[in-house]
N, C-alpha and C positions, 0 to 999 in steps of 0.2 A: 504494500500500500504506500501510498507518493503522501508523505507528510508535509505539513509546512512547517516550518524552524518551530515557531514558538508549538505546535503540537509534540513534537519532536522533545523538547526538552520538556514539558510537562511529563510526558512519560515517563523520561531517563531521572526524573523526581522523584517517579514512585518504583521503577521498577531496572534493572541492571540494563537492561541493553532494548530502550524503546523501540528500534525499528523491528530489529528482530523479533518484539514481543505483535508487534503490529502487525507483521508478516505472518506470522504464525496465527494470529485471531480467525474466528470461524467469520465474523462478522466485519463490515465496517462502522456498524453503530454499535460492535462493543467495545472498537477503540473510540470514537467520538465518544460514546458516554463517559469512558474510564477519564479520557482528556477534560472533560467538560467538570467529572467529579473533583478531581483533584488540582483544577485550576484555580482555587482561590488559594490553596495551601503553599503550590508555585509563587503564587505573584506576591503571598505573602516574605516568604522566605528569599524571592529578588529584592521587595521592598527595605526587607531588614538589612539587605547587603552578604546573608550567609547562604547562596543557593549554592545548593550542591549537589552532582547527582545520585541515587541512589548507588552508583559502584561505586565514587567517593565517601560516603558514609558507609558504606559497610567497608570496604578497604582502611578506611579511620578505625572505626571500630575494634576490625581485627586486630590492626597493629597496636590499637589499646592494651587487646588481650595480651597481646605477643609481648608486649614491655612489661606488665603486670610480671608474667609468667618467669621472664627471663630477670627481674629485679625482684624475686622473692627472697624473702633470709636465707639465711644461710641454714636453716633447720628443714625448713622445708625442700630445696635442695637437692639436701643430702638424705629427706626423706624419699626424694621420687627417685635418686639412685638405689638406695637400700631395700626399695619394694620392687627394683629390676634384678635383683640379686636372689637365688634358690639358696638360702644362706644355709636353711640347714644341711641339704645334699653337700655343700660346700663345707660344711662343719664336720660331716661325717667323712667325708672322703679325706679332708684333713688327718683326720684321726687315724682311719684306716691306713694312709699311704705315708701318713709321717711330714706331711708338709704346711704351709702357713698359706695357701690358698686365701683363704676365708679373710685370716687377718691381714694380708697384704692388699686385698680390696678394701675392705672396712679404714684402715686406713690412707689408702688413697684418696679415697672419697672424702673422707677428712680432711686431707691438705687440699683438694680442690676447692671444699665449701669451709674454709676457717672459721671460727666462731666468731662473732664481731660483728 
């Protein structure tokens, strides 16, 4: 479907890739409606000066998540290392074979996430 600009970016407001979503519709009056609905939340969010389109806001988003995730404690961390770890098979094969498996990851992981 042949959009015009400002139909165009109401879309890409609400949804990741307006033409695309357009092309794909069963309808042409169920893009015109979808445009029609969410045109005042558009021209509110031009008015305010922070329009963005929907893949900017979810791409925002994630990378929110992603700083979250990658600036946790140091506890937490070394929690999501130690629940990657089969620690007790690692404990027993220790014991069994006579080696420090187990303790030479436990503390690695330690130096990687210091307390602090």
């Amino acid at each position: 479907m042949i959009l015009s600009q400002r139909q165009l970016d109401v879309l890409n407001y609400v949804v990741t890739d307006g033409q695309v979503w357009a092309d794909n519709a069963l309808k042409e009056e169920h893009v015109l409606a979808k445009v029609a609905k969410h045109e005042s939340a558009y021209d509110e969010a031009v008015a305010k000066g922070n329009y963005q389109t929907r893949k900017q806001r979810d791409d925002a988003e994630e990378q929110k998540r992603q700083d979250k995730y990658d600036n946790a404690p140091w506890n937490i961390k070394r929690q999501r290392e130690y629940a990657k770890l089969n620690q007790f098979e690692m404990q027993f094969d220790d014991q069994r074979d006579g080696t420090t498996t187990w303790v030479d990851k436990i503390n690695e992981i330690k130096s990687r996430y210091p307390k602090g």
